[in-house]
C-alpha positions in Angstrom: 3.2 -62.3 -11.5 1.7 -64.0 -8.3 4.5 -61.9 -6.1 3.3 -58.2 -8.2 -0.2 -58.6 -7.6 0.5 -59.3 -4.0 2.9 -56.5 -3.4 0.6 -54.4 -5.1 -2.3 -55.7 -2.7 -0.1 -55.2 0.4 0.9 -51.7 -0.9 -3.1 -50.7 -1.2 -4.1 -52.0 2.3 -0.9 -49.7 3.4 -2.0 -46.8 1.6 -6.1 -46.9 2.6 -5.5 -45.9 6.1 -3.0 -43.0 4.6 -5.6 -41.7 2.0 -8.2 -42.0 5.3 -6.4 -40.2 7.3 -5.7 -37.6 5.1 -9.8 -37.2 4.0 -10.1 -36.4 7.9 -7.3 -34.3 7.7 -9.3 -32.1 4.9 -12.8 -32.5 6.0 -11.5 -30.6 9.6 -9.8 -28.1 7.9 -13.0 -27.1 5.3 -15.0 -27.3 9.0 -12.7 -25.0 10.2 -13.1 -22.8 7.2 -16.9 -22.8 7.0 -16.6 -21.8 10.6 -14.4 -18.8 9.8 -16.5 -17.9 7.1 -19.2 -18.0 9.4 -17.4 -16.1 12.3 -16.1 -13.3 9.3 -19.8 -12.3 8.8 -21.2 -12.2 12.8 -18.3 -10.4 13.2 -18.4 -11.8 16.8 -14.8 -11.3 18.5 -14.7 -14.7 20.6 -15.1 -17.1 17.4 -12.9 -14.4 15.5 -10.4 -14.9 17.9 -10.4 -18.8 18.1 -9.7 -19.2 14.7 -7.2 -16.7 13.3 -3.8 -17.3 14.6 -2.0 -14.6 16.7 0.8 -14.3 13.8 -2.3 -13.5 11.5 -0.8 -12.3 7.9 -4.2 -10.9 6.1 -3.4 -9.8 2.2 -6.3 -8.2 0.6 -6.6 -7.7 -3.1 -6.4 -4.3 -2.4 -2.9 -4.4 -1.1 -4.1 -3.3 2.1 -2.2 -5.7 4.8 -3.6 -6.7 8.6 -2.8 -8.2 11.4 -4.8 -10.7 13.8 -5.8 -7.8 15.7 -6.8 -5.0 13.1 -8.3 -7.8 11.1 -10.9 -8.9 13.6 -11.7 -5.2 15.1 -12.6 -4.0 11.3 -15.3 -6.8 11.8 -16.2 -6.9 15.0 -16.9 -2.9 14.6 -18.3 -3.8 11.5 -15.9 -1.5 9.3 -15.9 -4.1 6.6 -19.1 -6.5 6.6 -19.2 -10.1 4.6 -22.6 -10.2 3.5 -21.5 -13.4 1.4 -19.0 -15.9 0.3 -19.5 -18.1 -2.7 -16.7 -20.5 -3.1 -16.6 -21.2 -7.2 -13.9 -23.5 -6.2 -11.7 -24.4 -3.2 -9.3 -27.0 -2.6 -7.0 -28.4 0.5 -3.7 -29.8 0.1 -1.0 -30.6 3.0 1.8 -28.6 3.0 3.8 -30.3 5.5 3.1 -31.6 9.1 0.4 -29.5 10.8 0.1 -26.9 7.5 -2.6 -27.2 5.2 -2.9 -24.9 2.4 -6.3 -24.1 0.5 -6.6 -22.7 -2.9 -9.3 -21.6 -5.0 -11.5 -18.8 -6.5 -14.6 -17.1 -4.2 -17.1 -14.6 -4.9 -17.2 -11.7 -2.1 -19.9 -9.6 -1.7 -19.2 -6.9 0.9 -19.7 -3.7 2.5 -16.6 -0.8 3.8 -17.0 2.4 4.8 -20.7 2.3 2.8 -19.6 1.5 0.0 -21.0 -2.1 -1.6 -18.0 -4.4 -3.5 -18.9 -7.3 -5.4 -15.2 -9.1 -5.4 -14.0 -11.8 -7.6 -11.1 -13.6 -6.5 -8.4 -16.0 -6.5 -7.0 -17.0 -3.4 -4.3 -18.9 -1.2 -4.6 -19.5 2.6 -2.5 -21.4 5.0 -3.8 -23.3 7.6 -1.6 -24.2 10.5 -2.6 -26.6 13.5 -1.9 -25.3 16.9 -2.6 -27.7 19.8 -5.1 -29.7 18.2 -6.8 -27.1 16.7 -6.6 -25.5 12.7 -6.1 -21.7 12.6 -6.0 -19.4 9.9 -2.3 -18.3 9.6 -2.6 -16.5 5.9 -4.2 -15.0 3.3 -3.3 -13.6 -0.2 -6.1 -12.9 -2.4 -5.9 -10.9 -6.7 -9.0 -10.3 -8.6 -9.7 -11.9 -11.3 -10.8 -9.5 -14.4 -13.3 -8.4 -15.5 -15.0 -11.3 -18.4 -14.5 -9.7 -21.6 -17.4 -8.4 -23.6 -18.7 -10.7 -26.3 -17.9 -9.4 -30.2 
């Protein structure tokens, strides 16, 4: 009994620094993800540009598909404007080395071509680290439908 209490003592101290590590793998990703939020709605091209990757794959829930580039001149031009992002949910979980992926539900409410949207979706992004650094590799977002009248 002496021996199982001690291995499992020695096999907490080794996993404290792991769980650690990871909690400051997360909290730099969700930084990195308030400050693309954050970027998304200035619409300014220099933060744009420091957080989504070069190989940027965005998936609306529209179907429609951009790149890093047509992605952040629809902003930056203001052809699509994020007025707000309400996270209902949103979770981080590593994928492998330097790939984080985050998961959850958010409530959109935007502007395109005039026209208002009130979106409510459910969403997976990939995170990837590049030189020290987390970038927004992905996107692939589906609405959720419409709640269903009461009888």
């Amino acid at each position: 009994m002496k021996i199982l209490s001690r291995f499992l003592f020695l096999f907490g101290l080794v996993l404290l620094p792991a769980r650690a590590a990871d909690d400051a793998l997360l909290a730099a990703v969700r930084a990195a993800d308030n400050e693309r939020v954050a970027a998304t709605q200035a619409g300014d091209r220099v933060r744009l540009e420091s957080i989504y990757a070069k190989d940027l794959h965005y998936a609306h829930s529209n179907g429609k598909i951009d790149t890093q580039a047509s992605y952040i001149e629809s902003l930056v031009q203001r052809a699509t404007v994020y007025e707000q992002y309400d996270y209902q949910t949103r979770g981080f979980r590593p994928a492998g080395p330097g790939i984080v992926l985050m998961t959850g539900r958010v409530l959109i409410q935007s502007t395109s071509a005039g026209v208002r949207q009130n979106n409510d979706l459910n969403f997976l992004a990939v995170w990837r680290e590049e030189n020290g650094r987390w970038r927004f590799l992905a996107w692939q977002s589906c609405k959720n439908p419409p709640a269903a009248a009461a009888p």
